[in-house]
C-alpha positions in Angstrom: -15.6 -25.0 -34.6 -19.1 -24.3 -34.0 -20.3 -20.6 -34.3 -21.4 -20.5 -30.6 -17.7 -21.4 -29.7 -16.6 -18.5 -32.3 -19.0 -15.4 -30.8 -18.2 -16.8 -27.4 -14.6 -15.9 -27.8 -15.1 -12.7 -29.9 -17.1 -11.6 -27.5 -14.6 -12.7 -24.4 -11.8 -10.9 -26.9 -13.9 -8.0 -26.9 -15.0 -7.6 -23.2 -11.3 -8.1 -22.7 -10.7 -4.2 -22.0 -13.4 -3.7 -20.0 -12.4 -6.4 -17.3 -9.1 -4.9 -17.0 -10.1 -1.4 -16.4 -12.8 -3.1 -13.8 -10.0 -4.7 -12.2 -7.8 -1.8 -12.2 -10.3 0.4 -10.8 -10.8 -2.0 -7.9 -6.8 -2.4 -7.1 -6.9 0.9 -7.4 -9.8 1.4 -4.6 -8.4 -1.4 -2.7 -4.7 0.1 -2.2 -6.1 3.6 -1.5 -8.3 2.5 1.5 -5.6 -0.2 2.0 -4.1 1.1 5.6 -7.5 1.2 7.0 -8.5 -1.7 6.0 -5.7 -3.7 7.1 -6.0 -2.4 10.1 -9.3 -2.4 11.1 -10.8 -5.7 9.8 -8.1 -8.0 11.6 -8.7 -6.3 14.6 -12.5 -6.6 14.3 -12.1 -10.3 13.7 -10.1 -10.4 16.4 -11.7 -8.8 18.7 -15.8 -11.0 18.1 -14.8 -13.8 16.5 -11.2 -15.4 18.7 -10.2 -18.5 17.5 -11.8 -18.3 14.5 -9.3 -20.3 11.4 -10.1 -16.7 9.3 -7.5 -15.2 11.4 -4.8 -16.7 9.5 -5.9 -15.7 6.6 -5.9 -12.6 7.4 -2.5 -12.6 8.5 -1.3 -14.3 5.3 -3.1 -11.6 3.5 -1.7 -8.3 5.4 1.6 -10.5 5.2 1.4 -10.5 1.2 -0.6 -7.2 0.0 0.5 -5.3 2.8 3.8 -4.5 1.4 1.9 -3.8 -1.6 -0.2 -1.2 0.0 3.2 0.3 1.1 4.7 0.8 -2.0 1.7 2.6 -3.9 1.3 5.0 -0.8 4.8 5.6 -0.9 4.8 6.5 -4.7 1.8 9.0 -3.4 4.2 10.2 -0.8 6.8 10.6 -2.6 4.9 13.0 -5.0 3.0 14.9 -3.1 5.3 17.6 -1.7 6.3 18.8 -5.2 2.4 18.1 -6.3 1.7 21.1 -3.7 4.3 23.5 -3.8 3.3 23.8 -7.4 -0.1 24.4 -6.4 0.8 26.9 -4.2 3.1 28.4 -6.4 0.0 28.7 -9.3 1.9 26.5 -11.7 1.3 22.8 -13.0 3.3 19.8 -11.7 4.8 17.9 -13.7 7.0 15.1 -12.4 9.9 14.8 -15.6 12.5 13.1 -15.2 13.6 13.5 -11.0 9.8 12.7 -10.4 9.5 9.1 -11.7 13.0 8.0 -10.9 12.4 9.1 -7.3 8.5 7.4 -7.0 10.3 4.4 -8.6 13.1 4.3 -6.3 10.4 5.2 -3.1 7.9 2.2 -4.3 10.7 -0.5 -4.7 12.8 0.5 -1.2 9.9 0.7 0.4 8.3 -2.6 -0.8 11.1 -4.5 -0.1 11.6 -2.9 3.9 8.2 -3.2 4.3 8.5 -7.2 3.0 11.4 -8.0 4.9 9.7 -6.1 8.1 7.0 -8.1 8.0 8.9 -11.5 7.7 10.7 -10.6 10.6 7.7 -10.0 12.4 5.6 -13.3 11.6 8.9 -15.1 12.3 9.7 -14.1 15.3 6.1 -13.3 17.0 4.7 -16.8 17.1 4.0 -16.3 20.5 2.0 -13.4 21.0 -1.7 -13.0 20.9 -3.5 -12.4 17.5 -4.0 -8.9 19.0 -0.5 -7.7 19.4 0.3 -10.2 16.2 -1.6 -8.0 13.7 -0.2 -4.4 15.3 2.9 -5.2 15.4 2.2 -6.7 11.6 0.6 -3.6 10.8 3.4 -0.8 12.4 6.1 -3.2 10.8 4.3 -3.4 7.1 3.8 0.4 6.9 7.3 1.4 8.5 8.1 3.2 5.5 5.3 5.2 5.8 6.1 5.9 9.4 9.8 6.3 8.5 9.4 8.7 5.9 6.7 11.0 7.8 9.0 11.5 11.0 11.7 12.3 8.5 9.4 14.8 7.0 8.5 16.1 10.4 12.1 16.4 11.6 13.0 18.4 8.7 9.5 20.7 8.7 10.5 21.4 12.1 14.7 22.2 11.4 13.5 24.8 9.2 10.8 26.5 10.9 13.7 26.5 13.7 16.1 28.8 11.2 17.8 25.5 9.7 18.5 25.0 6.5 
């Protein structure tokens, strides 16, 4: 082995960190502005280019990191209550041991509904118009978003009522 070969791959070893944390930064800024940009893109595509063959990729890719996208928001969601009534109460949050269980349990249930939604929906939607393809793709990959903020509305509005 030559000693180009040899710094070449100390240096690849090296760099090694440094691509991962690049790459996790941009999942990171990918999921977070994931809903609008799943939403917004195919629609634009859509909407000036009709016809075009980059209209099934985008439906293969809302079909795969949509569900994705779910998940990490619902981990978010499922935090966030608790996050703020500490705030409000002065204290730190800390999640312990009913925090991660429960983002665990949100991200997982939620991935898989949001998978299975979205198979339904590019089985049985053939037919439609890449217009109402990708919203109903869109409302079926984030139902447990949707799901889970009614619920949250329901109950908000029970105990404002004198409810439990």
């Amino acid at each position: 082995m030559d000693a180009n070969t040899q710094l070449a791959r100390d240096v690849h070893f090296l760099t090694a960190p440094l691509r991962f944390i690049l790459r996790s930064i941009l999942w990171f800024i990918f999921l977070f502005f994931a809903p609008a940009i799943l939403l917004v893109v195919p629609l634009l595509v859509v909407h000036f280019f009709p016809g075009d063959d980059a209209i099934g990729l985008l439906k293969v890719l809302l079909g795969v990191l949509g569900p994705f996208a779910c998940a990490f928001w619902l981990v978010i969601a499922s935090a966030y209550p608790a996050a703020r009534q500490a705030v409000r109460e002065g204290r730190r949050y800390r999640a312990g041991l009913r925090g991660h269980p429960k983002a665990i349990a949100f991200m997982v249930i939620g991935f898989f509904i949001s998978a299975a939604a979205m198979l339904w929906v590019a089985t049985s939607s053939q037919h439609d118009s890449d217009m109402v393809w990708f919203v109903k793709a869109y409302v079926a990959v984030f139902s447990p978003m949707i799901i889970l903020a009614g619920w949250r509305v329901l109950v908000n509005s029970f105990r404002k009522r004198g409810g439990v």
